[in-house]
Each structure stands twice: as structure tokens, then as C-alpha cells.
C-alpha positions in Angstrom: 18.6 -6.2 -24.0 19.5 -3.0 -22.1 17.2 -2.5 -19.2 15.9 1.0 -19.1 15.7 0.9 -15.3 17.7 -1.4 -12.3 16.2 -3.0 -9.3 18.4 -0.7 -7.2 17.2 2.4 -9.4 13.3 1.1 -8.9 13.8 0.8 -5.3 15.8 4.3 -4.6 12.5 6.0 -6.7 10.2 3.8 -4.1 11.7 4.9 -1.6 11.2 8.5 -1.6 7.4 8.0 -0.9 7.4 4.7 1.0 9.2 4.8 4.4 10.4 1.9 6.6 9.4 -1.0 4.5 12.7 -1.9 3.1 12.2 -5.7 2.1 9.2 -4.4 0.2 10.1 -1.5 -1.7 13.2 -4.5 -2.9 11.1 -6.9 -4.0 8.6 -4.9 -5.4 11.8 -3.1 -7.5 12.9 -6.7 -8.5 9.5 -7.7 -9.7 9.3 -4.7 -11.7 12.3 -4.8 -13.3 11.6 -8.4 -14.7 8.2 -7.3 -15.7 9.6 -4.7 -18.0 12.8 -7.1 -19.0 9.5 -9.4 -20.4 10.2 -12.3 -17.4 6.9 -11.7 -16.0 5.5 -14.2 -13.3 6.9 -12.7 -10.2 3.3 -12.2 -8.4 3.5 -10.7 -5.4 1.2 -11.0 -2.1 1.4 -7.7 0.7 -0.2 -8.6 3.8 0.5 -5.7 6.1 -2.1 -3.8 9.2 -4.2 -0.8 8.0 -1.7 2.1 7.5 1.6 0.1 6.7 2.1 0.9 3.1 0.4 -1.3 0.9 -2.1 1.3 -1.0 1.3 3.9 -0.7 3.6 1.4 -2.2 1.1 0.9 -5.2 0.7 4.3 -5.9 4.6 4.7 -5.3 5.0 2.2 -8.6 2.0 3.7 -10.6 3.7 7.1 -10.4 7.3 6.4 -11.2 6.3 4.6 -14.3 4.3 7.3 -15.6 7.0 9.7 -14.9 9.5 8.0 -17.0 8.9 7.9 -21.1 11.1 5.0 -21.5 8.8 3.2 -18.9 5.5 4.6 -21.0 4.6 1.1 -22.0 4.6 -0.4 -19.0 2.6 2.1 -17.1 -0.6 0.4 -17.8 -1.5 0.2 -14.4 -4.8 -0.5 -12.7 -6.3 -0.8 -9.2 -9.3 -2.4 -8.2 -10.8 -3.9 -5.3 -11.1 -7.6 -5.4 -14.7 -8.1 -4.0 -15.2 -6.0 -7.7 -14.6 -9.5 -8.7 -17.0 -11.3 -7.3 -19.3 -9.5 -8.3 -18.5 -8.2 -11.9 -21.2 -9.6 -14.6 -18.3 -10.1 -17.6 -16.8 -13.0 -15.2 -13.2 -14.3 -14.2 -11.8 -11.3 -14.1 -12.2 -9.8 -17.8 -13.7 -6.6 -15.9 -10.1 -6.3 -15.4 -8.6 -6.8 -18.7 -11.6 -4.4 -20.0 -9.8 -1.6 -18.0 -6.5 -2.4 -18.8 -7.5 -2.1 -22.7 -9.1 1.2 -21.8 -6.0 2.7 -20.3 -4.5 1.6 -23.3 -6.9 3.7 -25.3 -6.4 6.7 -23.9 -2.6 6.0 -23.2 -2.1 5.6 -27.2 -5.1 7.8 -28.4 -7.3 7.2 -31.7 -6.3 5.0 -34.4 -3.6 3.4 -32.3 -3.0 -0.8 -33.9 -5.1 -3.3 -32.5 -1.0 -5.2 -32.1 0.1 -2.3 -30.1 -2.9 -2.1 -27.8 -2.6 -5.9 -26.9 0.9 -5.7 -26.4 -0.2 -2.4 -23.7 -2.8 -5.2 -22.0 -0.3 -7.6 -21.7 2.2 -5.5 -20.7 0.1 -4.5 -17.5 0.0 -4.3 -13.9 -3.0 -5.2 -11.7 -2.9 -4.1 -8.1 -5.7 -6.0 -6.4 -6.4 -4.1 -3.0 -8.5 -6.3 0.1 -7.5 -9.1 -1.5 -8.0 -10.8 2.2 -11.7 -10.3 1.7 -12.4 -12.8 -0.8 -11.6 -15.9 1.5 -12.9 -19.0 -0.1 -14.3 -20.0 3.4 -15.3 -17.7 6.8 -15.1 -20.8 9.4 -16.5 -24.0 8.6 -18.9 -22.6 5.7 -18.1 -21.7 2.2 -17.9 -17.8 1.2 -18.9 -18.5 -3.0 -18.1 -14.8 -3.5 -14.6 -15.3 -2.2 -14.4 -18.4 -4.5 -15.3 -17.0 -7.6 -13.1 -14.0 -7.1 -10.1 -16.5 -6.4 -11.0 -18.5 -9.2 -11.3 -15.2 -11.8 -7.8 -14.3 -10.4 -6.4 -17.9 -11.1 -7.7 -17.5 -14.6 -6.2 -14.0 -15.2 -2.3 -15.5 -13.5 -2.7 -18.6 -15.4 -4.2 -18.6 -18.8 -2.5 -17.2 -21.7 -5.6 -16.8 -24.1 -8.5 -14.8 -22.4 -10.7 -14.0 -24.2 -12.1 -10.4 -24.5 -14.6 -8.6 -26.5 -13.7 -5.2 -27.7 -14.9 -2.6 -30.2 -12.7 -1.4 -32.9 -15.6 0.1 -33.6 -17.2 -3.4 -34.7 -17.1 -5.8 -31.9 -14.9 -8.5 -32.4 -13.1 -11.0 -29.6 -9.2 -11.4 -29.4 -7.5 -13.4 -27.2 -5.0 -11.9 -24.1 -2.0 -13.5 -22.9 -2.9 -12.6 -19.6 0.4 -14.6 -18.2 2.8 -11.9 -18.7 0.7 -9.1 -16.5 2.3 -8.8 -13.2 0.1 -9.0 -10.4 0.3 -7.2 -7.0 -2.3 -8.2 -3.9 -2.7 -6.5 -0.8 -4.5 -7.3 2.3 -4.6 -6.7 6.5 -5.5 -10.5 7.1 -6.5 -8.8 10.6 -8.4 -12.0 12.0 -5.1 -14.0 10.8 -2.8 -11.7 12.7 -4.8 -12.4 15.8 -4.9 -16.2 15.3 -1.1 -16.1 14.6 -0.8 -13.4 17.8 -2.3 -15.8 20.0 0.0 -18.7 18.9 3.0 -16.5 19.7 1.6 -16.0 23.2 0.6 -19.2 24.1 4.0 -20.3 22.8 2.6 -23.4 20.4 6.0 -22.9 18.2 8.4 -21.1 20.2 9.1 -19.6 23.7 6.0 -17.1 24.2 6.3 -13.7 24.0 6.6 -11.4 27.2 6.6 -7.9 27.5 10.0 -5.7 27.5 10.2 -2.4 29.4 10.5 0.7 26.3 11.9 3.8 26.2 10.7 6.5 23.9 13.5 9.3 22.4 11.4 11.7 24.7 11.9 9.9 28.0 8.5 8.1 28.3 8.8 4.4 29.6 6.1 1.9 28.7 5.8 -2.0 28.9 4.9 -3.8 25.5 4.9 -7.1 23.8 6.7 -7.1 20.8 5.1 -9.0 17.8 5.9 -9.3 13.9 3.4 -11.5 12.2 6.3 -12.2 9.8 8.1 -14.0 12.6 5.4 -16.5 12.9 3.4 -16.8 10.0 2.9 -19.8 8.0 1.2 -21.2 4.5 -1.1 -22.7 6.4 -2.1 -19.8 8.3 -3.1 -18.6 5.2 -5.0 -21.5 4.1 -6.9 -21.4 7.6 -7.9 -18.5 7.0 -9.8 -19.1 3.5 -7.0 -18.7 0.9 -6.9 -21.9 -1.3 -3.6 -23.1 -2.2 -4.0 -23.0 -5.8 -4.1 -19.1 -5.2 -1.8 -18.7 -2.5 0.7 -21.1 -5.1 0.7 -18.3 -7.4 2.4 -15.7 -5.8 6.0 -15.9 -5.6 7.0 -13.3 -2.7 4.9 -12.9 -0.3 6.0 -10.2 1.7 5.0 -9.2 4.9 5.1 -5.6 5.7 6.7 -4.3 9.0 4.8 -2.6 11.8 6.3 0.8 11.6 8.1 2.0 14.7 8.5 5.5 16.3 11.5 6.6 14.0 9.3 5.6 11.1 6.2 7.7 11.7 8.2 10.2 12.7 10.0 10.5 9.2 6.6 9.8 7.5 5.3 12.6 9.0 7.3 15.0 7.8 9.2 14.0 4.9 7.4 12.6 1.7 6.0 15.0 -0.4 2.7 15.3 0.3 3.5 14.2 3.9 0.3 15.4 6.2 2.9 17.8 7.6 3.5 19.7 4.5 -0.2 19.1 3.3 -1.1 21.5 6.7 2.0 23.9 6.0 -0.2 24.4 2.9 -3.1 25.1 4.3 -1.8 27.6 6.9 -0.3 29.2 3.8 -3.7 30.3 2.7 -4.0 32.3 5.7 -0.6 33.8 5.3 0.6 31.8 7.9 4.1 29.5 8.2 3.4 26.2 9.8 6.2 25.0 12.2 6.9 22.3 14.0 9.6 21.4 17.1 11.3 18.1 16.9 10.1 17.6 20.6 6.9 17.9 19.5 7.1 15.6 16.3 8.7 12.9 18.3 6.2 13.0 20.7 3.0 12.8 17.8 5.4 9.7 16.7 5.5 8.2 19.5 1.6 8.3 20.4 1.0 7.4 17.1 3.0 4.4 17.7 0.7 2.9 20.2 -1.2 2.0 18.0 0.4 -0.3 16.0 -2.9 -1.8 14.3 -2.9 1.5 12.8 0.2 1.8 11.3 0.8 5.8 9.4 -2.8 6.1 9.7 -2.3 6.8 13.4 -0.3 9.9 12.6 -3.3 11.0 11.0 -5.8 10.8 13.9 -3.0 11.7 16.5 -2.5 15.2 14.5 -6.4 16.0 13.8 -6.3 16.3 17.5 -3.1 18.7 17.5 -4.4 21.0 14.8 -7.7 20.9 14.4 -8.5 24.1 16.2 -5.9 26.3 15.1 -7.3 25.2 11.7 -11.1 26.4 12.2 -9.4 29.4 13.7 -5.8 30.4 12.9 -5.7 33.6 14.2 -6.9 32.1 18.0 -3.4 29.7 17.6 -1.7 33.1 18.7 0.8 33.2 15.7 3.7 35.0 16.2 6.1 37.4 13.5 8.9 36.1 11.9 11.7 37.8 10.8 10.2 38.7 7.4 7.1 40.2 9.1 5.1 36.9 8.3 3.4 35.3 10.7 4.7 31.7 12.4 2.6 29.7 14.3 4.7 26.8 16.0 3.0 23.8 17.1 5.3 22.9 20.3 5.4 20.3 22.9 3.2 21.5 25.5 1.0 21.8 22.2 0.8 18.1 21.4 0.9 17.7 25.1 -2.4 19.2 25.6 -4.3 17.3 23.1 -3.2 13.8 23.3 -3.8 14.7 27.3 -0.3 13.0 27.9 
């Protein structure tokens, strides 16, 4: 069989829209590539702080399958939150398979074979967003939502005849080899980082963490701990925290994203298309305006937004809204000046940023 797209290919294409997650952007590419080779299994589990790249990343996979024809089939691809679950009426999970076939619908239009639709279902991806909120246990008591949702996803990963009722335009009920759909999970875990945080302070496994004297590329000094969850996490951190290991057991990576750093957010910032840089460039250009930026001044939004490491890109986001947000309500105020081509510039600069982040 001749693969119609590499790991390395997958992961370049990745790459262009997800920043600083390197391991990730890998593994996902690898999982993909077996999925469309027909080795499916390779179930993958993203735990990662808000604003790290999990929803980007899944988006990141959904579009460069739907941009390439020879990957048409395996674009089935659908997102859903997993307390949607819990709570669905049609039961372990077939409120998923029921969108898949719907995709499949529309994908292959009217009349399409009831042979080729199935093989669309089973040829799916399911990314499963919070999946950390459907914890089979919250302390010592028993969260029956969270069961039931882990117990509809075992059913999906494991079985390979569900059942599912569909209209053709009678209704009938055909069974899906569920097996073969590749399945992607992604959640913050936040109260497991901070269990696991503590451990790494107190030193239970290893030496405890101290701070370290930082220096950002603008100058500024700061004292910080430095903590990766992926340094210190264990299965049964996990299990602690309400996952059962029947569900954990059926992920083969489980990856967990890195915190992004200054050089990171800067480079997010500015660089991906649709970047919340370029999204305000286009705004300005409604008002006839070109939207600059100095590299002082992105560094220093980087590096601000880097405090917050809980945050992750998101930061940039609130760290910018604070930058902008006046010369947006009022462009003309910002004092744009005249570029060469008689079009007016307006530069957000250092002593810019500088006044509203109050450094």
C-alpha cells in the first residue's frame, strides 16, 4: 500500500498552525498516518493548561485532511464535548457515531451506498474535548455522569459491532466496527497539576523544586519555579484523580503538552495565519489603516503573557486586549502616522505596551 501522506509530511502541515508543541504535533502525525494506513488503535490522551494547544492541534488535523482529496475519506472528523456523553439519551456513545454518519451524508451526498457510508463511519476521527470532566469519582464519592461517559467511550474504543439505527429512508439498524475510529481526548486536569505541583515541591519523589533567577530577551529579571507536569506525572495520578484504568488503558500515547515559554507566544503571536496579530492588521485595514508592530514591543506582550503560565496562548489574548483596545474604539485617537504610500501606519511600540500592562 502506498501511503498517501508520511508522519514527517503530517507533522510539517501541523506545524504551521501549532507552535511549540513538538512531541505532539509527532505523535499526533504518527497516529494519523496509521489511521489512514488502516492500523487504527493508536488513541491518544492531550492533557495540557488552558491555552496550550489541544483545541488548535485538533482543528490543525481537521483542516489538513479536508484540504487534501486523497485524504477525503478520512476527513470524517467530529468534535464533541464529553459531558455531551453523559448526558445523551441514544446511550454509550452512539450520539457520536450518529454524527459521524451525518458527516458522511453530506460528505458523499444523496444516493451514496449504505457500504461506502459505513466504511466513512469507520474510517473516523472523534476528538473528545474536557475529557477531564467526566471523572468517575470527585474525592471519595462517585460522579455517575463521569461513569457513564467513560463507560460509553470504552464501548465506542472497544467494540467492533455497535449498533446504530439509521434511515435509508426506512429505518433499519447496522452494526459499526467502531474499533478502527481513532480517538483523540483532551483535557487541563487543572486540580491534577496542582496535586502533582505540590508533590514536586514538597520533594515526595525527587529533590524539590526551587526557584531560579530569569532573564527576559528585554532585560527584565524575575525569580520563578520551574514546573512541567510531564516531569512528574504518573498513571496513578490519573487514577486519583477519577480516571478508571480501563479508560486510561485505552489510550496509547498520552502526551502531555508543554507550557509554552516566551519565544513561543512570541511566534504565536505573530506568525500562524489567523494569528491575533494578523486578525487586528485586519481590522485596522477597514479603517484604511496598516497595523505595525516593533519587535521590542512583541517581546515584551510575550513575555507578560508568559507569566501566566496557567494560561498558556490565551494569555496573549488578554495581554493584547489591554494594548489595543483603545486604538480600536477609536483609530484615529492612536495618532497614526503616513507611510510612504500616503497610507496611514499606526505602530504599536514599546512605551505602547508599556503603558498598558503598567510595567
Amino acid at each position: 500500500m502506498t501511503l498517501p501522506i508520511l508522519p514527517g509530511e503530517m507533522c510539517d502541515e501541523l506545524r504551521k498552525t501549532v507552535l511549540g508543541q513538538d512531541e505532539a504535533t509527532r505523535e499526533i502525525g504518527v497516529a494519523i498516518v496509521k489511521h489512514v494506513a488502516g492500523q487504527g488503535g493508536d488513541n491518544i490522551l492531550l492533557i495540557g493548561n488552558s491555552g496550550s494547544g489541544k483545541t488548535t492541534l485538533m482543528r490543525a488535523v481537521e483542516q489538513v485532511l479536508r484540504g487534501r482529496p486523497d485524504l477525503a475519506r478520512y476527513s470524517n472528523v467530529v468534535r464533541i464535548n464529553a459531558n455531551v456523553l453523559a448526558e445523551s439519551r441514544e446511550g454509550y456513545g452512539r450520539s457520536v457515531l450518529t454524527r459521524l454518519y451525518a458527516n458522511a451524508q453530506k460528505a458523499l451526498g444523496p444516493g451514496a451506498p449504505l457500504e461506502e457510508l459505513l466504511r466513512w463511519v469507520e474510517g473516523g476521527i472523534v476528538f473528545i474535548d474536557e475529557v477531564d470532566k467526566i471523572r468517575a469519582s470527585v474525592g471519595e464519592s462517585a460522579h455517575v455522569k463521569g461513569i457513564v461517559a467513560q463507560e460509553a467511550l470504552l464501548t465506542l474504543m472497544e467494540n467492533e459491532n455497535v449498533e446504530l439505527e439509521i434511515d435509508l429512508p426506512e429505518r433499519r439498524t447496522v452494526a459499526i466496527n467502531s474499533s478502527q475510529i481513532l480517538f483523540v481526548a483532551g483535557g487541563a486536569f487543572e486540580e491534577m497539576y496542582d496535586t502533582v505541583y505540590r508533590r514536586a515541591v514538597l520533594g515526595t519523589d525527587v529533590a524539590p523544586l526551587r526557584p531560579v533567577v530569569v532573564v527576559s530577551s528585554t532585560g527584565v529579571v524575575r525569580e520563578e519555579t520551574t514546573f512541567h507536569l510531564r516531569d512528574y506525572m504518573k498513571y496513578e495520578d490519573l487514577f486519583r484523580y477519577g480516571m478508571t484504568p480501563q479508560f486510561v488503558s485505552r489510550f496509547e500515547s498520552i502526551i502531555v503538552l508543554r507550557d509554552l515559554g516566551e519565544e513561543e507566544l512570541a511566534k504565536i503571536f505573530i506568525e500562524p495565519e489567523g494569528s491575533i496579530f494578523r486578525r487586528s492588521r485586519g481590522w485596522f485595514a477597514k479603517f484604511g489603516l496598516d497595523l505595525q508592530i516593533t519587535r521590542g514591543a512583541m517581546k515584551m506582550i510575550a513575555w507578560e503573557a508568559a507569566r501566566q503560565k496557567r494560561l498558556g496562548a490565551r494569555a496573549l489574548k488578554e495581554v493584547w486586549r489591554r494594548v489595543i483596545r483603545d486604538a480600536e474604539f477609536d483609530p484615529a485617537a492612536a495618532n497614526p502616522t503616513r507611510g510612504a504610500d500616503g497610507r496611514g501606519v499606526l505602530t504599536v511600540d514599546e512605551a505602547m505596551v508599556k503603558r498598558a500592562v503598567g510595567g
